[in-house]
Structure formats: C-alpha cells, structure tokens
C-alpha positions as CSV (number, residue, x, y, z in Angstrom):
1,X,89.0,96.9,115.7
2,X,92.3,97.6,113.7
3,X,94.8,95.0,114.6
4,X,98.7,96.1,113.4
5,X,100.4,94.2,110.8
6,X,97.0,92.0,110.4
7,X,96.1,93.0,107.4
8,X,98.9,95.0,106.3
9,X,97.4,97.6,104.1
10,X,99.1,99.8,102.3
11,X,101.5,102.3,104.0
12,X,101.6,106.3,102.7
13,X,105.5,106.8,101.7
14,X,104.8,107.7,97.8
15,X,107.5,106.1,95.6
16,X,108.0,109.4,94.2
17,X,111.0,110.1,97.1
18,X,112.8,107.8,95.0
19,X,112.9,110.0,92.3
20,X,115.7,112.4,94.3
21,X,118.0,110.1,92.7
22,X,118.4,111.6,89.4
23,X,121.3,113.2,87.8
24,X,123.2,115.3,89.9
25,X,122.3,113.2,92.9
26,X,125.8,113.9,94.6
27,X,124.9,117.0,96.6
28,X,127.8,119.7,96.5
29,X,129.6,120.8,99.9
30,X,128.8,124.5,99.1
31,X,127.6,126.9,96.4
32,X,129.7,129.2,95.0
33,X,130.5,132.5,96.1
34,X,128.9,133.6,92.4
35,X,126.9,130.6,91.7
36,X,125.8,129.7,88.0
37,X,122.9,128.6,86.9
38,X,123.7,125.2,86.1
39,X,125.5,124.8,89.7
40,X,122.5,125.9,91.0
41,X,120.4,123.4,88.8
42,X,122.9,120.4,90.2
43,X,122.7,121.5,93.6
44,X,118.7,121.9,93.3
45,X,119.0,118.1,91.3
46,X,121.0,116.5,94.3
47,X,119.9,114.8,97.8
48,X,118.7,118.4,98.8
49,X,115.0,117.7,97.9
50,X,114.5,115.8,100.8
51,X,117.4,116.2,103.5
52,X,116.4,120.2,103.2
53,X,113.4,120.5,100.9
54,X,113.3,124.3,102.3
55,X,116.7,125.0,100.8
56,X,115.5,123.5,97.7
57,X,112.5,125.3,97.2
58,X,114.9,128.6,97.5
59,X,117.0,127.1,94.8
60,X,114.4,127.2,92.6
61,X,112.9,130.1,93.4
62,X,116.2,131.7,92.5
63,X,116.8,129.9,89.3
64,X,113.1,131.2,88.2
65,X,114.5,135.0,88.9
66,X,117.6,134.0,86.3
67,X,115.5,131.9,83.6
68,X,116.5,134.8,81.0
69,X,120.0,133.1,82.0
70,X,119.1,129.2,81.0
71,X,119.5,127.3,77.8
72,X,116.1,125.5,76.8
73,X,117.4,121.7,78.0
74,X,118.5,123.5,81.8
75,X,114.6,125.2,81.2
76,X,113.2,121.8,80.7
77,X,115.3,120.3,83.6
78,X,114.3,123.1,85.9
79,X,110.3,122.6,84.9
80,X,110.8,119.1,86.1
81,X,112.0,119.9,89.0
82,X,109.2,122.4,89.7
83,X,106.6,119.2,88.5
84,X,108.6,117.2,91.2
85,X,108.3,119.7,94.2
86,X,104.3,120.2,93.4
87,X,103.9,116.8,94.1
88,X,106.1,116.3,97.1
89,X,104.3,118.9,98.3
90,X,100.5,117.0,97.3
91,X,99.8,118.6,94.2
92,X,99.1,116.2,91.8
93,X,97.1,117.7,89.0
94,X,99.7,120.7,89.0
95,X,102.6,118.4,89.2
96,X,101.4,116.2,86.5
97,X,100.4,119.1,84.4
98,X,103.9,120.5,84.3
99,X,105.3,116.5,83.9
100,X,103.3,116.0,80.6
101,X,104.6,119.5,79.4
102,X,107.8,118.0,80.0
103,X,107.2,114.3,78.4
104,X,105.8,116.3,75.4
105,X,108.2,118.9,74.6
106,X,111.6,117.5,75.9
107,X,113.6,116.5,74.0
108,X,116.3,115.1,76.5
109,X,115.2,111.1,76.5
110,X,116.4,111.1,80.4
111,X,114.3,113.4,81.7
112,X,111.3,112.3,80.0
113,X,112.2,108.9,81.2
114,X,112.4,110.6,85.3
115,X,109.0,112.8,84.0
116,X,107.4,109.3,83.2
117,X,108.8,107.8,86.7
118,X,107.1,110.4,88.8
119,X,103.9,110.2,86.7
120,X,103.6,106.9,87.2
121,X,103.5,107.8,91.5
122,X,101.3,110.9,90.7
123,X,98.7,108.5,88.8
124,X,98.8,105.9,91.9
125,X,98.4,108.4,94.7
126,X,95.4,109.8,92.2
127,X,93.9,105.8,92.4
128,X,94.4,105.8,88.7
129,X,95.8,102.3,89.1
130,X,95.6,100.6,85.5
131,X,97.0,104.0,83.7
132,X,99.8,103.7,86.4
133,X,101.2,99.9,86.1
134,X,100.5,100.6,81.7
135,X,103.2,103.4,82.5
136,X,105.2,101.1,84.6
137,X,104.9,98.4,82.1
138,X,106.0,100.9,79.2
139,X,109.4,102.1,81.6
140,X,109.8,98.5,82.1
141,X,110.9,98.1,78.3
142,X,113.0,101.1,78.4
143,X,115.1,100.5,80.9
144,X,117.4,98.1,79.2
145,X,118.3,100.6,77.0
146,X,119.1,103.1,79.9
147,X,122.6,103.4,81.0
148,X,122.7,106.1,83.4
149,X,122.9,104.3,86.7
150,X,121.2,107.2,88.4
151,X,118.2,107.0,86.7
152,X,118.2,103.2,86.3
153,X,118.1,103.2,90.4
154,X,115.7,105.7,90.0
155,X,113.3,103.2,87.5
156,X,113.7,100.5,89.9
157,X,112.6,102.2,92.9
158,X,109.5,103.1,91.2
159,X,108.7,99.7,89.8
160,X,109.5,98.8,93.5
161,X,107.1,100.9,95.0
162,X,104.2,100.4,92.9
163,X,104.6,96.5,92.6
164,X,104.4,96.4,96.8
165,X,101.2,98.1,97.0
166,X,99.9,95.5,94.2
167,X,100.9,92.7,96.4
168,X,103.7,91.6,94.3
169,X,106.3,91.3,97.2
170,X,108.8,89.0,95.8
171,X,109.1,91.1,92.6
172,X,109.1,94.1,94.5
173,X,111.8,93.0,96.2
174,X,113.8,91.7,93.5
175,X,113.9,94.9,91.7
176,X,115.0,96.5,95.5
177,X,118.2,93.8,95.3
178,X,118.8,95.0,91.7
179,X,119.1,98.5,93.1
180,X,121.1,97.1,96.0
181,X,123.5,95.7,93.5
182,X,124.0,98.8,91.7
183,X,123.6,101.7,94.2
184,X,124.8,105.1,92.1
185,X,128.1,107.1,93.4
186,X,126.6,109.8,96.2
187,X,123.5,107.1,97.0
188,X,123.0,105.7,100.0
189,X,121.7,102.2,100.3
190,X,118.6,103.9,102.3
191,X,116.0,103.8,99.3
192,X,116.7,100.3,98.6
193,X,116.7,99.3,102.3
194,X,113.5,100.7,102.4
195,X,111.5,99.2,99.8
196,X,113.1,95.8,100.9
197,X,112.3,96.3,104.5
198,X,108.6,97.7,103.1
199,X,107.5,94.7,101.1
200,X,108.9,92.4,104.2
201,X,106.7,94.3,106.2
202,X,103.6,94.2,104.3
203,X,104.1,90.6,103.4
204,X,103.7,89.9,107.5
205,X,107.9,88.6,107.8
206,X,109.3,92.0,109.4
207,X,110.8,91.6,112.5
208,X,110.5,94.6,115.3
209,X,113.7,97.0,115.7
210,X,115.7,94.3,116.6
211,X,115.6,92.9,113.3
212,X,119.6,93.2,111.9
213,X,118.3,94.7,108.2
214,X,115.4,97.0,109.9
215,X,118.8,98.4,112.1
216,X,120.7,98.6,109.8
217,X,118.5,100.7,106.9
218,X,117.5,103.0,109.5
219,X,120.8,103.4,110.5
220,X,121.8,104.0,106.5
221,X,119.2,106.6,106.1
222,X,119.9,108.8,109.0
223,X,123.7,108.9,108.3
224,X,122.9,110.4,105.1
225,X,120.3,112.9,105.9
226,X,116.9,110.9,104.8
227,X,114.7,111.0,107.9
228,X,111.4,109.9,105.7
229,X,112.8,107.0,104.9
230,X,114.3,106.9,108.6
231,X,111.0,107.4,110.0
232,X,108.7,104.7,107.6
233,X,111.0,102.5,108.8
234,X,110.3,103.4,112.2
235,X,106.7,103.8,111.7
236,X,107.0,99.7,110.1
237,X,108.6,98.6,113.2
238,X,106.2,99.8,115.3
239,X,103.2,98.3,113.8
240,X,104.9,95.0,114.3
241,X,105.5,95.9,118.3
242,X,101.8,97.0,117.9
243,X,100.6,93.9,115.9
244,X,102.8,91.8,119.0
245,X,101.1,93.6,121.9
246,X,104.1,95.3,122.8
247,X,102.2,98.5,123.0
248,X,104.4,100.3,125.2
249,X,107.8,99.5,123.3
250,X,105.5,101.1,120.0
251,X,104.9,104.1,121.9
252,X,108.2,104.8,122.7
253,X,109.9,104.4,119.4
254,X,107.0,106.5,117.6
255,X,107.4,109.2,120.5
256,X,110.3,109.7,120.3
257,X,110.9,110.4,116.7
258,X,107.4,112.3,116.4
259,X,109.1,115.6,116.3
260,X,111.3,114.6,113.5
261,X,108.9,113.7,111.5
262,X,106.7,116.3,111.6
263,X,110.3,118.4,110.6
264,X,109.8,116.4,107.4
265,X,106.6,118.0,106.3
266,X,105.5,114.9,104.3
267,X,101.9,114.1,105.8
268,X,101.5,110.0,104.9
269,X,104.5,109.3,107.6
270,X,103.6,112.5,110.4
271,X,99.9,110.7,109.8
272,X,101.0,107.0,110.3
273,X,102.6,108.4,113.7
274,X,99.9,110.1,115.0
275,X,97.4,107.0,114.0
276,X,99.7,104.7,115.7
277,X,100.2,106.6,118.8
278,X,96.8,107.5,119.2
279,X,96.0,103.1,119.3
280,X,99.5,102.6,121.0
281,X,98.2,105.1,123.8
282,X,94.6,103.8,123.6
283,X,96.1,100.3,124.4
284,X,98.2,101.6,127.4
285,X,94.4,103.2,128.7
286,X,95.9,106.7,128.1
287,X,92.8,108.3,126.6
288,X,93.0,111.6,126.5
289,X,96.5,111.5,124.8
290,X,95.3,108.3,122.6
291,X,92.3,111.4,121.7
292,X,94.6,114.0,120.5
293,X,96.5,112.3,118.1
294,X,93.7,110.5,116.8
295,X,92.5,113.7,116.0
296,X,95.6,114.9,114.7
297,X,96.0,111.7,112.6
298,X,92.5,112.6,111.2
299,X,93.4,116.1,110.7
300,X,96.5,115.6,108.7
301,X,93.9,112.7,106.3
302,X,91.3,115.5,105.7
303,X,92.5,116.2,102.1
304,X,94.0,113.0,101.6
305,X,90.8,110.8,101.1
306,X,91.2,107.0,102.4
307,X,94.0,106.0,103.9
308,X,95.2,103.4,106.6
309,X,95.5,106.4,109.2
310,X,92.5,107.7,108.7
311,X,90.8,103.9,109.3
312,X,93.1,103.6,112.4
313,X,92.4,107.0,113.9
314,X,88.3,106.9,113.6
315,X,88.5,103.3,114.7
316,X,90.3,104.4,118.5
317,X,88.0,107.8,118.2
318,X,85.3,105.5,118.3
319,X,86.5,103.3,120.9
320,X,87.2,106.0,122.9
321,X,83.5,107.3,122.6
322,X,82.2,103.7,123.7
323,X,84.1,104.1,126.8
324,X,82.5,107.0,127.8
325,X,79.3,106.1,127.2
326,X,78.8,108.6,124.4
327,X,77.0,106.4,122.1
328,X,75.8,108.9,119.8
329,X,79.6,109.8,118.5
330,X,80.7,106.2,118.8
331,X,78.0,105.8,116.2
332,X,79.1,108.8,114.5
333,X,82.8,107.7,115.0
334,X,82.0,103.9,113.9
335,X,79.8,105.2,110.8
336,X,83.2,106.5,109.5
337,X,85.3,104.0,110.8
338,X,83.7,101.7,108.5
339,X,83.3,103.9,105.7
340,X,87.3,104.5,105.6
341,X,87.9,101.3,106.1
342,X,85.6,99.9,103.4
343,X,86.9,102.2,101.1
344,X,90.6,101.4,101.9
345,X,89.9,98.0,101.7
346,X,88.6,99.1,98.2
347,X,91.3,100.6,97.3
348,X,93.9,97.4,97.7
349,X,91.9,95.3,95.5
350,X,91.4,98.3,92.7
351,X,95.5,97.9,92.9
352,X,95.9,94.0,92.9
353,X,93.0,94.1,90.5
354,X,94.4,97.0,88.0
355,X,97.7,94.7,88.1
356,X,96.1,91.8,87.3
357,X,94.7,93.8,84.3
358,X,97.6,95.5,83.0
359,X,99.7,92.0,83.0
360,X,96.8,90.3,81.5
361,X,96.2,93.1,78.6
362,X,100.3,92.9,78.1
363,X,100.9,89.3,78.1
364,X,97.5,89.6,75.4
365,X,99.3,92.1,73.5
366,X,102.3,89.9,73.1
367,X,99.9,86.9,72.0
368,X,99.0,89.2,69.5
369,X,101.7,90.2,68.2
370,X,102.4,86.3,68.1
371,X,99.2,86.0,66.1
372,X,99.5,88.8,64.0
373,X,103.1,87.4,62.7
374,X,101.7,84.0,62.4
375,X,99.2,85.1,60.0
376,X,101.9,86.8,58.2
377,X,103.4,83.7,57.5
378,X,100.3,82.4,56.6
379,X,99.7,85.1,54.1
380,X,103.5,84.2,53.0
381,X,102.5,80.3,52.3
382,X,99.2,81.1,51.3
383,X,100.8,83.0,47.7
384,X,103.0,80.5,47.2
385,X,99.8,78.1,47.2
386,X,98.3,79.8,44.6
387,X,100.9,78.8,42.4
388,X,101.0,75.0,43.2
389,X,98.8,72.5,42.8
390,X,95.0,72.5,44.4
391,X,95.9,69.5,47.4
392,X,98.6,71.9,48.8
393,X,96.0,74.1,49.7
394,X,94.9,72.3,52.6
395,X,98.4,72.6,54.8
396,X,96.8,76.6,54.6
397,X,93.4,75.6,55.4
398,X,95.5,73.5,58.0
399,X,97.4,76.5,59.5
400,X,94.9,78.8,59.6
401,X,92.3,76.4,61.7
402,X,95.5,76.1,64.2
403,X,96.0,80.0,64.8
404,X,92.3,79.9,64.8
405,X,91.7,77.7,67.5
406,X,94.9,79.2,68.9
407,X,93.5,82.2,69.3
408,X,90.2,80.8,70.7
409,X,92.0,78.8,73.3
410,X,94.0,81.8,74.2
411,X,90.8,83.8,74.6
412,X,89.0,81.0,76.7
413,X,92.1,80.8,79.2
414,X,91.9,84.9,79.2
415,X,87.9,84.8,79.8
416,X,88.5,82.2,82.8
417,X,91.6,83.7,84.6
418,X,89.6,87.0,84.9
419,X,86.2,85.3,86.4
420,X,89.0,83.5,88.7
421,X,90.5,86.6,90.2
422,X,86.6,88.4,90.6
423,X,85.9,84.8,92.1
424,X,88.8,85.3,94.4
425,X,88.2,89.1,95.2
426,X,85.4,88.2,96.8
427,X,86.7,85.4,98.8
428,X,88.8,85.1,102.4
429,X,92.1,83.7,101.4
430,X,92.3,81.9,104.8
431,X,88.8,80.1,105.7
432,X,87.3,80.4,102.0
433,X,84.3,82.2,103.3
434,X,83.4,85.9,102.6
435,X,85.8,88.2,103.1
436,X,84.7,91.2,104.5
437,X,83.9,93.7,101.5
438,X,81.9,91.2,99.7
439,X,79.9,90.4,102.9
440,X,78.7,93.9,103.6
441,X,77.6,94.3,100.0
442,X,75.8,90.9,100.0
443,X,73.9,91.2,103.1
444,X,72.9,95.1,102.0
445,X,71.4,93.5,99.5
446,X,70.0,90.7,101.4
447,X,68.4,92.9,103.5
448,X,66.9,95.2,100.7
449,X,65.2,92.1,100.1
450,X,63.8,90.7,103.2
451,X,62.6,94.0,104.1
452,X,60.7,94.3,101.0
453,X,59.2,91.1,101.0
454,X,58.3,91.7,105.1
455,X,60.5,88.4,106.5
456,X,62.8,88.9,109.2
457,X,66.4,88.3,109.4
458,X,68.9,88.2,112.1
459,X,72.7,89.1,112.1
460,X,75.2,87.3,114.4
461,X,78.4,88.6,115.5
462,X,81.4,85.8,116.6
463,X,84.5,86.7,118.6
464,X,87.0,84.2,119.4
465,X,87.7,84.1,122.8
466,X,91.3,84.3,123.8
467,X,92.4,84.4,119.9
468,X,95.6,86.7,121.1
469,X,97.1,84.4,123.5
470,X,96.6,81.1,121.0
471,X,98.7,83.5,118.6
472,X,101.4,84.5,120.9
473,X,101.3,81.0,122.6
474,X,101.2,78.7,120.3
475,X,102.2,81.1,117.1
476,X,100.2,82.4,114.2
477,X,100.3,78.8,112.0
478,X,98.2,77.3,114.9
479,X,96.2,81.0,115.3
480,X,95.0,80.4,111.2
481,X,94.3,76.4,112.2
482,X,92.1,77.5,114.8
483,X,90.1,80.2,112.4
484,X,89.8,77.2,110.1
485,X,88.6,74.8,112.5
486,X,85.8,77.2,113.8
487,X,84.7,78.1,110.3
488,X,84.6,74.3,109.6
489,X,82.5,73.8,112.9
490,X,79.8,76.6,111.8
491,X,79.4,75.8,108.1
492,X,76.9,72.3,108.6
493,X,74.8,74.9,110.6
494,X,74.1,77.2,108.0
495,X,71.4,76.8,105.8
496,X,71.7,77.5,102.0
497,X,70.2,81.4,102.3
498,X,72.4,82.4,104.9
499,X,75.6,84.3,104.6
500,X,78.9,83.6,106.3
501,X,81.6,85.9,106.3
502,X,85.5,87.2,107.4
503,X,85.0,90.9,109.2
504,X,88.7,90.6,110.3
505,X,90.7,89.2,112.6
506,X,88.9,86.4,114.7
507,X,85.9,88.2,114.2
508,X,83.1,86.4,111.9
509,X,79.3,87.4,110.7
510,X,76.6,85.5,109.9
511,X,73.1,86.3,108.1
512,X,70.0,84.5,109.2
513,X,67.8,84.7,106.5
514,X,63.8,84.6,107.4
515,X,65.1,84.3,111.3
516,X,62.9,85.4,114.1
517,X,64.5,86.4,117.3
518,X,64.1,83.4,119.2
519,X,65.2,81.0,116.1
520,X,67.8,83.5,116.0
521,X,68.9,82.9,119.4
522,X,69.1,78.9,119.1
523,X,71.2,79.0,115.9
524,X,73.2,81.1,117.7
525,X,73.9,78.8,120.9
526,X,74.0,76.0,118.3
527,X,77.0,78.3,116.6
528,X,78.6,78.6,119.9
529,X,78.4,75.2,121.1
530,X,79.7,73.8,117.6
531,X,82.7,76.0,118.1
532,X,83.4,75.0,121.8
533,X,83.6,71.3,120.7
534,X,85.8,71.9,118.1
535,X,89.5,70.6,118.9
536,X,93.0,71.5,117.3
537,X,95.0,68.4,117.9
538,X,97.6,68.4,115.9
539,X,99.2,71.3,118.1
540,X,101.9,70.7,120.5
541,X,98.8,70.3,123.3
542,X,95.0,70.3,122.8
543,X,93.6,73.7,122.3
544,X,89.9,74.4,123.9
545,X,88.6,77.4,121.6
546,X,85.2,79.0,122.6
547,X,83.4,82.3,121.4
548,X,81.1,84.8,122.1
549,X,77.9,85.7,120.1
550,X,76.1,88.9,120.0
551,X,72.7,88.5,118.1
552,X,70.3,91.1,116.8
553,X,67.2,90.5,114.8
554,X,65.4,93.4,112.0
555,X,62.1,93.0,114.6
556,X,64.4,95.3,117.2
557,X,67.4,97.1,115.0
558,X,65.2,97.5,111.9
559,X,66.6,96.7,108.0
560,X,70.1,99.1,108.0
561,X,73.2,97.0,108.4
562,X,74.9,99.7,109.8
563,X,72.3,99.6,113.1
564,X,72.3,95.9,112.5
565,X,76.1,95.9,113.5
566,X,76.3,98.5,116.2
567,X,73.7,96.6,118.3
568,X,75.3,93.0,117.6
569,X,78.3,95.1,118.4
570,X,77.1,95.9,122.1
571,X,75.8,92.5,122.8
572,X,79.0,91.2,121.9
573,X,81.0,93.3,123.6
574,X,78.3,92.3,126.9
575,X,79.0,88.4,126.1
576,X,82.8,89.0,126.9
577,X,82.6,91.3,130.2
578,X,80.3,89.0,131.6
579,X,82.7,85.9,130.9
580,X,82.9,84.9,127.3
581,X,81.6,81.6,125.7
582,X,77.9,82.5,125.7
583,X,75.2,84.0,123.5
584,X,73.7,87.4,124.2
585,X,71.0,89.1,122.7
586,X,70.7,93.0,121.7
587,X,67.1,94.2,121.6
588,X,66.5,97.8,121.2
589,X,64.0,99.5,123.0
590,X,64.4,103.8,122.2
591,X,67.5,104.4,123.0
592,X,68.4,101.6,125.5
593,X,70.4,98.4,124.8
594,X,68.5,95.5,126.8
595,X,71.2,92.5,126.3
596,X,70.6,89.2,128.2
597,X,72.1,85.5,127.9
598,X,70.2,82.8,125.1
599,X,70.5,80.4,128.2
600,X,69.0,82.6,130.6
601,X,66.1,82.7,128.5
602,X,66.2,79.4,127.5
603,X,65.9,78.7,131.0
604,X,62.5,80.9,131.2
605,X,61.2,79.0,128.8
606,X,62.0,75.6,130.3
607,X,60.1,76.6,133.6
C-alpha cells in the first residue's frame, strides 16, 4: 500500500508558477480610470496571474480587443503571456506553440529568455525529460549575462524546480538560497520558500507544520496572495503527519484548506488533497468519505496521465473494495493501482536518468571542445615540424598518441559511468536487491519462460511484522537496519534462479524457480524462520523481527503475475489476521481463496 513520504515521488506544482515573476511583477493598486495598453500589459505581467488568474484572463482578453493599439515588442510581450496562461491552464502543445513563435520571432532577449523558462516546465510536464534539462543546461549559461533581477529569480526557480524532480536536492536547493539572497522588489520570499521546503520534503528531512521554516513560507505566501504555493506547502506537511501515522492531524490540515484550493483551479494541488484525504480518511476507517475523494482525486488525474494522486487514490479504491468483499473491483482497482504506480515509478527514473544524460552529453561536449583545441595546437606544432629537422617529429607523434589515448580514456570512463547508472536503476538503494520495477519485469519474463518450458514456479510474498512501531520506536536508522538484516537472513536461501526483490516499504518478493507447491511451502517456512532468528543488536535493546508469508504456486494461480500477486496478496493478508509470524498458502479453486497455515499442513504430513 502507499506509504506517505516513503518514497517521496514527485509532487504536481509545475515550476512554471514561478514564471509570475517577470517584469512588471509589482502588481499596481488600481487601473486607471482610462487605462493604456501598456498599464494594462504591466498589470496583466504582475502577481495577478496567480493571486486572481480570473482577473488576468480579462486583462488579456481586453488587450486582444486593443491589439490595433500595441507596438510589435508590447505584441510579442502580450503573446507570451497568452503562451503562459495556456499552460497554467494545461495546455501544453498550445502553450508551447505560441512560446516557440515567441523564441523565434522576438527580438527582446528577455522575453525569449522567460519563453525558454516556461518551455523548459511545458517539456517536463510533457515527460520530454532530456530536451528539458538540454534547455535548462542552455539557460544555465545565460544567466550570468542576465541582469534583470526579475528574471534571474525567475531562471532560478526553474532550475529549482526541475533539478528537485531529478533528485538533485542539494543543488535544488542551492539555486532556492540564491533566490533567497536576491528576492526582486514586489516578491515575496514564498517561491523560494517553497522550492526549499519542496526538496526538504522529497529528500525525507521535512518536518510536520510545526517545523519553524514550513510556518513560516506558508505564512509568506498567504500574506501576499499565493494560495498554490500556500497549499503545496500544506499538502507537504501533511504527507509527513501521514507518513508519521498522525492520520487525524493530516485530515484536518487538508480539510480545512480543501475549499481553497479548489478556488485555485490548478488540478496537481486540488488532486494531491483529494488523494491524501481519501487515505487520511481510509486510515481513520471513514470509508465512504475516504470513497469520494478517491474518486475525486481520480477524476481530477483523468487527463493528466500518471501521477502520485492517481497511484494513491486507486491504491485506497482498492482497499476499500477488499473490505467489502468485492473482489472483482479490488482486482479491477489493484490492476490500476499497479499500472499507475509502475508507470510513476517510470517516470522518476526517466527524470534521474535524462539528467544523468544531459550532464554526461555536456560535461562530453566540454571534453570536446578540450580535444578539439588540443588538436589545434597540435596542428600549430605540427607546421612548425615540417620545417625542422626529422627527430622533432616525434614530440607530434608524442602529442597526438596522448590526446589519443586521452580521448579513449575519456570514452572508456563515459561507457562505464552509464552501465553504472542502468546497473543502479535497477537496483534497491537500501538492501541491494531488486527494486521493485526491475522485479516485475524480470519475473514477467521468468514466467514467460517456465510456462513455456511446462515447470512450475512459486511467488512469495514477505511482510514485516510490526515494521511501523520499530520505525516510530526505535527511529527510521534502526527501521533500514532491520530491512537489511532480513534481506541478509533470506539471501543463503535462495538458490541461483530465484529472484529477490524490494516491492516497497517492508514488503519483499521472492521467485521460486521450478517450485512445486509443497517445496514452495518449506522454502517459505525456511524464509520465515531465517527472519525470526535474525537479531539487531546494536540498537539501544534487542529487537525480535518476524514476518508473514503468503505463498502461491502457477499449479493454482496459473502463469500471469498479476493473479500471481493478488492471491499471494490474500494469503498474506490471512497470515497477519490470524497472528502474524507464519506461512499461509493461497490455492485457488474457481473463484474461492482456500488459504491454510505451512505448519498446519506440515503437521498432516507428520501424522
């Protein structure tokens, strides 16, 4: 199930809210009592777009009645401004048509440089990743040579922004101290606050509301009209109370500032509400209200393809459905559950991975460049050779074998840091087993195979009893050393065709390859028994850890993961209502789950 704060995926506030902070971002008291054109420009160009985005979009609408009245740079300026509101508002390939008319036709270096900002958001909401950091890398190298304040905040927010949902959060957060240090006359420090706050957040050290900085960002944006940026915050902190099982506290905060955010009109923060008070409400056993905003939550996603709400709402729909006994949409609900979640999960590592890209393809640009003038000295030294004698020509048979095997090296090093990042893709950063993504897809394919060649496999499903109160006992650095140890106590079990993976959480997988149901059934108890003599003792006391298996074999569920999971799923869930620590077995006969206990039946079997 979705756990808060546990894997910190990306949240839905699109950088391009930063880009209100253009010229003319000191909003004017009033418009004139015979406003002209370029007042109204300002006043359209000011904090307006987002503390009353309705009263902007009238703005514009009348400046396109007096066009006739513009010169060609307030045109241009206006057209951005129309590029900016089509994306606000979720239009991207509009918005990013109207942008590249700008970038292309402009001739007013600023606004091309707040046209390549926002195109740079548009191309990462679009999951055009690598085009997006080559554009961030390019506005990167401009901005030293921009000395509008304004627009440098502006540049920095966006490098901000797009830097957090690559995983950089230290760099992210320089560049929001940067804008700290420099906040433009009518700015806030909100913006800055925020992408602080966000990258402390998704890096896991973000207190709950009582954290001083959290208080006092949301404190900065609602004295000066930002409620977006009020509410993320908001939405943050309560995926910490969530992620701390202090469901209720969660539920209250998000309640209580649902109304104002759905004022806002901007779907990835009204979403993150409803997701989070749809599990907030599941937790407190509120079901039908936890229903309706998971439904709302998915709602709100429909158009928006996958996202962390979308994941969260399906995952409590499903839940729900389980609960009543509905097993047909629990599957339904879990089908999509894991679909969303899959391809969110997807879509982090397209970002880490298209940053990993970009800086690699830069930093080989710059050894290039390196190269390329090298062998222009080379060239240099290799005329004035021709007119010396024939034993100086070796220093340029010399230099050349240098930049040669230079260029070699620098290749091999290249070649080797990218098979190291696929290597670690595919790898749990905490146990060094699969990670979740690369387990599905290898045991897909492993059961491809065995079904092919007729051999039977077996999947087992492990649940760490108790994991929560370890964590808030004994705190998360003794939570990871007990994952560790257990991972540790299964590996010597496991032959050299199985698979071991990282679902989430304290929740593991393994695949039995060529495993009938009752060999299946003593690896299993030989899993669990491993894991209940394991010992954490260099804690502040001993810690006992024990888990529950749920074990399914292809004989009953048949060759689809999918079913593969949903029965281990129910046996598992049967090994923890009737008392944790033990194996149970899911054998599917129709449309009935038959679990029972390994040692019940070992038991038969004795007699």
């Amino acid at each position: 199930m979705y756990h808060p704060g546990q894997t910190l995926r990306r949240f839905g506030l699109a950088g391009l809210l930063c880009l209100g902070c253009g010229a003319g971002a000191v909003a004017m008291p009033t418009v004139p009592v015979s406003p002209t054109p370029a007042s109204l420009l300002d006043r359209a160009d000011s904090g307006i777009k987002l503390s009353d985005h309705a009263q902007f979009a009238r703005l514009l609408d009348q400046l396109d009645v007096r066009r006739n009245e513009l010169t060609s740079e307030q045109r241009w300026h206006l057209q951005y401004l129309r590029g900016w509101q089509a994306a606000y508002q979720g239009d991207y390939d509009r918005s990013r048509a109207i942008l590249d008319e700008v970038l292309e036709k402009s001739d007013d270096d600023v606004l091309r440089f707040r046209a390549s900002a926002t195109l740079i958001n548009i191309l990462g909401d679009g999951r055009r990743y690598q085009e997006a950091f080559l554009r961030l890398s390019q506005m990167q190298d401009q901005l030293p040579q921009i000395t509008d304040d304004a627009v440098r905040y502006q540049g920095l927010g966006e490098a901000a922004q797009l830097l957090i949902s690559a995983g950089q959060y230290d760099l992210a957060t320089s560049y929001a101290d940067q804008m700290l240090a420099h906040i433009p006359p009518g700015e806030s420090t909100c913006k800055a606050m925020y992408f602080k706050l966000h990258a402390r957040y998704r890096s896991g050290t973000l207190g709950d509301t009582e954290d001083p900085m959290l208080r006092d960002g949301i404190a900065a944006c609602t004295s000066s009209g930002q409620s977006v940026f009020a509410n993320a915050m908001r939405a943050d902190a309560a995926g910490v109370m969530l992620r701390m099982g202090r469901a209720t506290e969660a539920q209250a905060l998000l309640q209580r500032n649902y109304a104002d955010a759905l004022r806002d009109q901007y779907i990835p923060v009204s979403a993150q509400f409803e997701a989070m008070l749809a599990l907030a409400n599941w937790k407190l056993g509120d079901v039908p209200t936890a229903e309706k905003f998971a439904r709302l939550a998915v709602a709100s996603n429909s158009k928006s393809g996958v996202t962390e709400p979308l994941s969260m709402a399906y995952d409590v729909l499903y839940r729900i459905a389980e609960g009543r006994g509905d097993y047909r949409d629990a599957l339904d609900y879990h089908e999509k559950f894991m679909a969303a979640d899959k391809g969110y999960l997807d879509d982090i590592s397209a970002t880490a991975l298209a940053y990993q890209i970009v800086s690699q393809q830069v930093q080989g640009k710059r050894q290039e460049v390196q190269a390329l003038n090298k062998q222009n000295v080379i060239l240099k030294l290799e005329q004035a050779l021709d007119r010396k004698a024939v034993e100086n020509s070796r220093l340029y048979i010399t230099l050349l074998l240098t930049v040669i095997a230079f260029i070699v090296f620098w290749v091999y090093r290249l070649k080797r840091s990218q098979l190291r990042f696929m290597w670690l893709s595919r790898q749990d950063s905490l146990t060094g087993i699969c990670n979740r993504k690369h387990f599905i897809e290898a045991a897909e394919g492993l059961l491809r195979h065995a079904e092919k060649a007729g051999k039977p496999v077996a999947l087992l499903l492990i649940d760490l009893d108790h994991f929560k109160l370890v964590n808030d006992t004994h705190g998360h650095t003794v939570g990871d050393q007990v994952l560790k140890r257990a991972v540790d106590a299964c590996i010597p079990l496991l032959g050299h065709r199985d698979l071991f993976g990282r679902l989430g959480g304290e929740e593991f997988a393994i695949i039995l390859s060529d495993s009938n149901h009752a060999h299946a059934l003593h690896r299993a108890e030989e899993v669990r028994a491993a894991i209940a003599n394991a010992r954490i003792t260099d804690a502040p006391t001993d810690i006992n850890i024990s888990a529950s298996l749920g074990v399914v074999t292809t004989e009953y569920s048949g060759y689809q993961f999918r079913q593969l999971l949903i029965n281990a799923d129910h046996a598992l869930y049967k090994a923890k209502r009737d008392g944790r620590n033990r194996v149970v077995s899911g054998r599917e006969d129709g449309a009935t789950i038959l679990p029972f206990a390994a040692g019940e039946k070992k038991v038969v079997l004795e007699r």
